[in-house]
N, C-alpha and C positions, 0 to 999 in steps of 0.2 A: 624659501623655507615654507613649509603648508602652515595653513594658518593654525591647527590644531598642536603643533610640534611649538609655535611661536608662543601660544598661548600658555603653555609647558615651561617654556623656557621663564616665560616672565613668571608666573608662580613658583620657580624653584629661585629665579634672585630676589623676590619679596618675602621669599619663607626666611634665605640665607639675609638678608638687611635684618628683619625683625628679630632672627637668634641672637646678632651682634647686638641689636638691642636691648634683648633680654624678654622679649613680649613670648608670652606663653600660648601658644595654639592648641591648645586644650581646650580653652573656654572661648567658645564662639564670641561674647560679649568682649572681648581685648582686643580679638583680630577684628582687622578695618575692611580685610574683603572675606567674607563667609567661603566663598570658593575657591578659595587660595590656602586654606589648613592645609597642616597634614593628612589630621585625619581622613577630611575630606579625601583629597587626593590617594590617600593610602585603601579606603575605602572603595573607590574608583579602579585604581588596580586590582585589586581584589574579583572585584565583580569580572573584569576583564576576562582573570586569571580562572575564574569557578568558568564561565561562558564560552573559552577554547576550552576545558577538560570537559565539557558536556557535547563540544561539535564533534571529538574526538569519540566516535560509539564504536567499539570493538564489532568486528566486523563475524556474524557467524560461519560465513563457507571462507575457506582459502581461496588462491586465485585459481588450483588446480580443477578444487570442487566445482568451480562456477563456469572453467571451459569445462567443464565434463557436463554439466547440465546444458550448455548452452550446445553441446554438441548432440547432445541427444536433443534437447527440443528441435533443434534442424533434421536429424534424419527421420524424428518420428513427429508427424502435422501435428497428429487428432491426440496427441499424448497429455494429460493433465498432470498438474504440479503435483499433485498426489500419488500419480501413477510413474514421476519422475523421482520421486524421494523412496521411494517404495523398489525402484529399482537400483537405482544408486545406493540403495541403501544408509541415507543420509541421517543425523540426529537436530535436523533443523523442522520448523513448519513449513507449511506447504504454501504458505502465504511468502515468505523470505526465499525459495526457488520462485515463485510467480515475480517478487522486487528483481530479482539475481536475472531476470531474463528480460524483464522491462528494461532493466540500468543499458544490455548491449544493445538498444536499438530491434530488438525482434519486436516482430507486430504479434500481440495473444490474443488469440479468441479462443470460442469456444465453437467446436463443431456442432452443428446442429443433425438431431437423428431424426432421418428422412424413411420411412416407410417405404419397404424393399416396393419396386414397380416390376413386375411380370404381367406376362398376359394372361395369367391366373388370376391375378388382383383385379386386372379390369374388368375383365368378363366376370368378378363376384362387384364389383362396383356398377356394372350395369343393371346385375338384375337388382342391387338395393334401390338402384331408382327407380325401375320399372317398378317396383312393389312398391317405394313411396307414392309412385305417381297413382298408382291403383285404388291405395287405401289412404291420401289424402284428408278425404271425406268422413274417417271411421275416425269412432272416440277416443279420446288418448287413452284410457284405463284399457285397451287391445292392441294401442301401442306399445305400449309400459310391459305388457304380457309378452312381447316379439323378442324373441332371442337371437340377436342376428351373430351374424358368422366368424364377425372378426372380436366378439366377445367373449372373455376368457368364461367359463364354466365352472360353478363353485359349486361345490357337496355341501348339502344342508345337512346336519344331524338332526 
């Protein structure tokens, strides 16, 4: 018998002795072990009883919803939870498909955006050094003035 079920046992035949007695478990000060009341005891269940209905958290996707998320996070890498609820057309946040797809075992990252490489980019990447290298030596208030290439261009009013 565990010892916790034992311990059980013997507070429920010193509750049952003391009724035959007549002793009232109401008032701490009668009973001879504090932790063997009812109340006690009744209180104890209680807590038990609130502590499964709290492990018990309604679940917001179904089980259909969550293979359907978790089928699109596999066909599509670089897809975000956002871009996953947005497609699915889901009424959950974007944080709970991110939980929904951690829970199966998928690895999530996030992609990283890499700067298209052509032989266009390098050949303008060479001449930015070559001009670094050139004007090294000049003051930065002529750097500060250099609008290089790969800077977007903004219309002053």
């Amino acid at each position: 018998m565990p010892k916790g079920l034992q311990i059980f046992v013997d507070h429920r035949h010193r509750i049952n002795e003391d009724r035959k007695d007549g002793v009232s478990h109401e008032n701490p000060a009668e009973s001879k072990n504090r932790r063997s009341r009812v109340s006690t005891i009744y209180a104890r269940s209680m807590r038990r009883q609130i502590h499964r209905k709290q492990e018990r958290v309604r679940q917001k996707t179904s089980a259909r919803e969550d293979s359907a998320i978790v089928r699109v996070a596999q066909k599509k890498n670089a897809i975000s939870s956002r871009e996953i609820v947005d497609d699915l057309k889901l009424n959950v946040p974007a944080a709970t498909v991110h939980r929904s797809i951690k829970n199966t075992g998928l690895i999530i990252c996030i992609k990283r955006k890499r700067p298209y490489i052509s032989e266009q980019n390098i050949a303008n990447m060479e001449k930015i050094l070559t001009f670094a290298k050139r004007h090294i030596s000049k003051i930065l208030k002529f750097l500060e003035s250099v609008l290089w290439s790969d800077e977007i261009k903004y219309e002053l009013f």
